[in-house]
C-alpha positions in Angstrom: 13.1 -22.6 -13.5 13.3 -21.4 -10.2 14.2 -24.0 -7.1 11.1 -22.2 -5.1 7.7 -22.3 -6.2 4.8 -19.7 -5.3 2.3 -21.6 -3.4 -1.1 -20.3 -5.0 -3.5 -19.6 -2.9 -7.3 -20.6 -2.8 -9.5 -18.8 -4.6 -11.7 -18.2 -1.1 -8.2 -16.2 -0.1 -8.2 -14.2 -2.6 -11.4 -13.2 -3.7 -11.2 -11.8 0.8 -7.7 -10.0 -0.2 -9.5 -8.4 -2.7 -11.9 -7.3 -0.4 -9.6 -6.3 2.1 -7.6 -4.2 -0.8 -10.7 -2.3 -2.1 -11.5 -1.6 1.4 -8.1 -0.4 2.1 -7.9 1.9 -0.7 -11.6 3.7 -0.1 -10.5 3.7 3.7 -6.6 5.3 2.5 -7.8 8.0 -0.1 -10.2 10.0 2.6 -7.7 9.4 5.6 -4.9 11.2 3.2 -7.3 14.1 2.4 -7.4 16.2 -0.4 -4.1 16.9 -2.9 -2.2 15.0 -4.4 -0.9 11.7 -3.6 1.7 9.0 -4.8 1.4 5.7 -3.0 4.0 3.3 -3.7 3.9 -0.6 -2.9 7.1 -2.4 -2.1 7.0 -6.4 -1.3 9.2 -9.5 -1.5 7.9 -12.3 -2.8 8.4 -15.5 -0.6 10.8 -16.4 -3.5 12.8 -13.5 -2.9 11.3 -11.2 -6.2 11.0 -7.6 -5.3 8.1 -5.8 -7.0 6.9 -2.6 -6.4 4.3 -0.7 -7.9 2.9 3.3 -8.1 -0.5 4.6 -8.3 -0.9 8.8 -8.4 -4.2 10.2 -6.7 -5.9 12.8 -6.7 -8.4 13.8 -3.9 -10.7 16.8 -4.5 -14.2 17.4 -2.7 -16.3 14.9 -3.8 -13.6 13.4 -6.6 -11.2 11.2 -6.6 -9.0 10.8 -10.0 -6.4 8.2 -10.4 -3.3 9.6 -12.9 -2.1 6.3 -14.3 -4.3 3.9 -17.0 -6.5 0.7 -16.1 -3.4 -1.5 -16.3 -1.0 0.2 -14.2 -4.1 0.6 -11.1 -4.6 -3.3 -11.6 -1.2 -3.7 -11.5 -1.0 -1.7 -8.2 -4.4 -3.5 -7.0 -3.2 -7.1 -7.4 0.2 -6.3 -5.9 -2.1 -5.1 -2.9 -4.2 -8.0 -3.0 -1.4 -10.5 -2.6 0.2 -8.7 0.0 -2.9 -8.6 1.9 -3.5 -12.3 1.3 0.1 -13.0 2.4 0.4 -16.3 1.5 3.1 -15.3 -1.7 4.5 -12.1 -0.1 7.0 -11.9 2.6 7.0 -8.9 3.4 4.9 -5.7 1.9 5.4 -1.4 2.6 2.8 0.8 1.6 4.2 4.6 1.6 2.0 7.5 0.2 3.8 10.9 -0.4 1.8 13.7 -0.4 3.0 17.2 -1.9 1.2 20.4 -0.4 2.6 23.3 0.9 6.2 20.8 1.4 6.6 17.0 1.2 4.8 15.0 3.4 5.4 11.0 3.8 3.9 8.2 5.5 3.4 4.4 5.6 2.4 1.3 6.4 3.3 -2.1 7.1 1.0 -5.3 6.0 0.6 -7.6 8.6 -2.0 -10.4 9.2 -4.1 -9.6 6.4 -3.9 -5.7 7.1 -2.3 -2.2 6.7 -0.7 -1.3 9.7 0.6 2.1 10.2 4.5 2.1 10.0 7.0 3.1 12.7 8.2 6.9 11.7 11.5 6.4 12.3 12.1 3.3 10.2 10.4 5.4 7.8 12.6 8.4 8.6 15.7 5.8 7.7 14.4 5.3 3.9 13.3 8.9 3.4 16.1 10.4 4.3 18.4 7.9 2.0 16.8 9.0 -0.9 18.4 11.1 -3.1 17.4 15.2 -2.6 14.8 16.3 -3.8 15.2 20.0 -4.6 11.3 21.3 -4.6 10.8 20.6 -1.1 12.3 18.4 1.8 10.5 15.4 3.5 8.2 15.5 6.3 8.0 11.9 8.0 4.5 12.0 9.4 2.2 9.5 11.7 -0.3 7.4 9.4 -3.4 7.4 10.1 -5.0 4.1 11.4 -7.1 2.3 8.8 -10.5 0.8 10.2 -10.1 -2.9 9.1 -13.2 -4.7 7.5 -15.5 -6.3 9.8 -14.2 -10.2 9.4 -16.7 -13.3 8.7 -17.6 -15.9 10.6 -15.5 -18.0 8.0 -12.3 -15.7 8.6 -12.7 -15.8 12.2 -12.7 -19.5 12.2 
């Protein structure tokens, strides 16, 4: 048994993580745009467990269509919701990779409850100490900013 135990959080935190998360994904998918995507989460717990988990997208006119069965998006989802809820993870990336006409990368950080987008040269860092790829290099681009949910009174407080 491990010397650290995961504080669990209130069920009032997490029922607003998972708000935050399905707003976060419906405000990521359109800010990406159409093609295919691969968004990958990264985060330590505050036990010092890595996880990570993948989701693959794909954003036509009018369609979205996720690539991966029911338990691998709620695996991705809860991963999501707890690093949005921060009270078990330390520290959580977002990075979506987006394959068009080359590769196209971008991230973000979660920080007070929120995806924030990542600085490109930190990204640059981890991209670029990957192993090649040989279909296409890496293109390290600005993410875009994700409105944040309109708070409650409660969260405010």
């Amino acid at each position: 048994m491990p010397d650290h135990q995961l504080l669990r959080p209130d069920n009032a935190a997490t029922t607003s993580a998972m708000g935050r998360a399905l707003h976060a994904l419906t405000a990521l998918l359109p800010a990406l745009g159409e093609g295919s995507h691969e968004l990958n989460i990264n985060a330590e717990r505050t036990d010092g467990t890595e996880m990570s988990a993948d989701l693959s997208v794909s954003v036509e006119p009018g369609t979205c269509r996720v690539e991966h069965s029911a338990e691998e998006y709620v695996q991705f989802f809860v991963l999501l919701t707890f690093a949005l809820e921060n009270s078990t993870i330390r520290d959580a990336v977002l990075v979506a990779t987006t394959a068009d006409a080359g590769i196209r990368v971008c991230g973000w950080e979660v920080r007070d409850g929120w995806l924030h987008p990542m600085n490109t040269a930190e990204l640059q860092k981890t991209v670029t100490s990957l192993p090649p790829d040989d279909a296409a290099p890496h293109v390290v681009w600005h993410a875009p900013v994700l409105r944040r949910p309109q708070e409650t009174a409660k969260e405010r407080s």
